[in-house]
N, C-alpha and C positions, 0 to 999 in steps of 0.2 A: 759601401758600394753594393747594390743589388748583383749578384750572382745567376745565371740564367740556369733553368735544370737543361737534364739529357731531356725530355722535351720540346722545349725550346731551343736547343741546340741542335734541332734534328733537321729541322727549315734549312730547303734548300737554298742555295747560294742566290738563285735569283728570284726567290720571291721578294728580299727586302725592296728590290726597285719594282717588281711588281705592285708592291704595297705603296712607294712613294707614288708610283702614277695614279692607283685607287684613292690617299688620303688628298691629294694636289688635283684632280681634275671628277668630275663626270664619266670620263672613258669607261664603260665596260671591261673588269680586267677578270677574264676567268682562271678557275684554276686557286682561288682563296676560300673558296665554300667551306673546307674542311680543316679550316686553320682552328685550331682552340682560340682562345679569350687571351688565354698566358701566350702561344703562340703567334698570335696579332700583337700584343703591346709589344715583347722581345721583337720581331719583325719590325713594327712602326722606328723602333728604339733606333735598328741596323740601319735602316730605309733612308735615315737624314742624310746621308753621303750622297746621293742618289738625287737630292733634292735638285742641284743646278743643271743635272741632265732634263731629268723633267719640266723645270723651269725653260728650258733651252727649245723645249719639246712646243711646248704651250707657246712660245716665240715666234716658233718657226711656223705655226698655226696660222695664229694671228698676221703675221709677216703675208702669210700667202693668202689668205681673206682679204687683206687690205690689199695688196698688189691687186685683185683678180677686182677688186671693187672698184680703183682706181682706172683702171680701165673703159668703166661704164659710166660713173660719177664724180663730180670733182674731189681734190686729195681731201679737204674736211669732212663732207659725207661720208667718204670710201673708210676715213678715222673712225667715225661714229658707231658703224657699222663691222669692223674688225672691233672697239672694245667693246660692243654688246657681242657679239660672237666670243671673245675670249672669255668673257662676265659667265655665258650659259657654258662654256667649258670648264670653267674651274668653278661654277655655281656662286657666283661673286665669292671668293672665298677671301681675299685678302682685302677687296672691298668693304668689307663686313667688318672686317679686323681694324681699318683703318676708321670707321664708323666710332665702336667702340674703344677704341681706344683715345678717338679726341674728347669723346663725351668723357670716357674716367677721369682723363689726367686734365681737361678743362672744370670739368663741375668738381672732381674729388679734392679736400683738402686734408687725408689722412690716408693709409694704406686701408682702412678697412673703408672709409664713403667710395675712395679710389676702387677697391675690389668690388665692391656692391653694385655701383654703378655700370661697371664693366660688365656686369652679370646679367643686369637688366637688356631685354630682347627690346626696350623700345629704343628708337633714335631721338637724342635731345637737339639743340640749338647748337651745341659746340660738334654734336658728331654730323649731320647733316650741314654743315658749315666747312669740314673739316674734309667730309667725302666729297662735298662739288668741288673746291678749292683741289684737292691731288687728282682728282681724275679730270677736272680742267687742266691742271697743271699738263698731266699727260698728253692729253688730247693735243692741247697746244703744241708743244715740244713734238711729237709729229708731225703735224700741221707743216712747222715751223723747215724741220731737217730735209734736207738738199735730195732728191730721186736717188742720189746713186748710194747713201747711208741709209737711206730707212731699214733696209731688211736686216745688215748686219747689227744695227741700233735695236732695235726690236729684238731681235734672239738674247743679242750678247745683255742687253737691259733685263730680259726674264731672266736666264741665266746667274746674273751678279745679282739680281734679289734674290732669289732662294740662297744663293750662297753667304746673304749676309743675315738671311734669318739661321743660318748654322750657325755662324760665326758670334752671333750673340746666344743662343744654346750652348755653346760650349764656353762663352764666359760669361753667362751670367745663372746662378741655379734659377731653379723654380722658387714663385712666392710661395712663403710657406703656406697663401691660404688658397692657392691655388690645389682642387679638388680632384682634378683629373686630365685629362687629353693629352695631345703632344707637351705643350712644356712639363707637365708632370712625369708622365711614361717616358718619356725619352727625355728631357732634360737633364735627369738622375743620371743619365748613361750616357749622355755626350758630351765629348772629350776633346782637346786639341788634338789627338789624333786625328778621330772623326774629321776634324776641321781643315784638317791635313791634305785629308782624303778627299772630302768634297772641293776643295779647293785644285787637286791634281787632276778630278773629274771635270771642273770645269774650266779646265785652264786650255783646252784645242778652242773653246767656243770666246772667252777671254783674249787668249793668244792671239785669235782673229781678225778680234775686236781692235786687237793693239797692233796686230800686222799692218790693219786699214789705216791708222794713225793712234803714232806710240803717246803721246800727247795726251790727249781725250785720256785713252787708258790709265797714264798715271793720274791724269788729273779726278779720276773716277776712284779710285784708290785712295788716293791721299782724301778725298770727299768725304767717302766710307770709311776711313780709321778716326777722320774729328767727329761722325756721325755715330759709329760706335765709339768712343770715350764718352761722351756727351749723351747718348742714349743708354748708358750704363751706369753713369752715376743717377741720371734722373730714377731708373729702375728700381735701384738700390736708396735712394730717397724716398722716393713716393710710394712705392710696394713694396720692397723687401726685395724682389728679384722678379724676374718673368712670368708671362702668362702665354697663352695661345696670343690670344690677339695683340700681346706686344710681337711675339715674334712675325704675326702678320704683317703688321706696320713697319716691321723693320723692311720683310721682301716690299713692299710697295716703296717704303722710301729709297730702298738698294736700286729698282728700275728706273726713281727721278735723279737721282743722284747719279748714273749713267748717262740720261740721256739728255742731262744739264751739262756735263761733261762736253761732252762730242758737240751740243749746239754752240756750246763756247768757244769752241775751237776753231769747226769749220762754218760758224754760221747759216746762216738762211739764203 
């Protein structure tokens, strides 16, 4: 287990969520100019608990883009128009993820063509197939949910994706050929604790979700635990363990996996 110095132990209590709003969005976040190299990776490492706030953040965004768009244009436009707004806030970050990762695990058929592929910046046939296919998916399932759910579906959806890219950080390690970024720096250091943590962080925006109908919630739950089994043995087959852009994939599928829930429930 890496060991952090008096250094890095010196970062104060709130930078690490300052760090998760800087690695998760666009936002300007000052006040990190004067971080070391050692003192960012230890931060980023802290910062994963934090992740479903920020997630929740980026929700409540989008939530209110799209209300304010609605307004002016019909609910599919005013859709269109919230996820290219959320896309230039978080810089498509887990679009990207969800990209690369259908291309590995479709075109790879070993952990190292699987990594290789993964690494390449261009998009092939499985990952451009694989990004209209989820962000249609999305788009739909908006479309689709009832006025008086969209807002709390939207936050509590961002929210439960960042919390299940923890939740696979803290059980699945890093692939060994994976070189650097979050699943390396911080996959080493996060723990079911951690897991603990981010899940008690986002359990008022959860708990919400489940106030508005307990249902959806469990059925969102039990979604994400066959989603992780089944997205952890594949990991542990096809790579060895995690990447960045697995863990991307996994927030993107944590927000369909939510907001497949809730459409189930209370329909259209």
């Amino acid at each position: 287990m890496i060991r952090p110095s008096e250094t890095a132990k010196s970062l104060k209590w709130w930078m690490p969520l300052l760090l998760a709003v800087q690695f998760l969005t666009r936002i300007p976040v000052p006040g990190l100019n004067g971080l070391t190299a050692e003192q960012a990776r230890y931060g980023l490492s802290r910062s994963v608990i934090w992740f479903p706030l920020v997630g929740a953040l980026v929700g409540l965004i989008t939530a209110a883009v799209l209300v304010g768009s609605a307004h002016i244009w019909p609910r599919a436009i005013a859709v269109m128009i919230a996820l290219a707004f959320e896309a230039r806030l978080t810089g498509a970050f887990h679009e990207d993820a969800v990209a690369d990762f259908c291309d590995a695990f479709g075109g790879g058929y070993d952990p190292e063509s699987t990594h290789r592929i993964m690494k390449d910046s261009r998009i092939g046939s499985y990952g451009a197939l694989g990004l209209v296919l989820a962000v249609g998916l999305r788009a739909a399932l908006l479309i689709a949910l009832p006025q008086d759910v969209i807002i709390i579906a939207i936050i509590a959806s961002a929210c439960f994706g960042r919390l299940l890219a923890v939740a696979v950080m803290a059980l699945v390690a890093p692939a060994v050929t994976q070189e650097g970024g979050l699943a390396k720096d911080a996959g080493n250091r996060t723990n079911v604790k951690d897991l603990i943590w981010a899940s008690l962080i986002a359990e008022p925006v959860i708990g919400l979700f489940a106030y508005w109908h307990v249902i959806a919630a469990l059925l969102a739950l039990a979604g994400a635990a066959l989603f992780i089994l089944w997205f952890r043995a594949l990991l542990l087959r096809r790579l060895g363990g995690s990447t960045g852009d697995c863990l991307g994939f996994a927030a993107y599928a944590g927000q369909l996996i939510l907001l497949l829930a809730a459409l189930a429930i209370v329909g259209p």
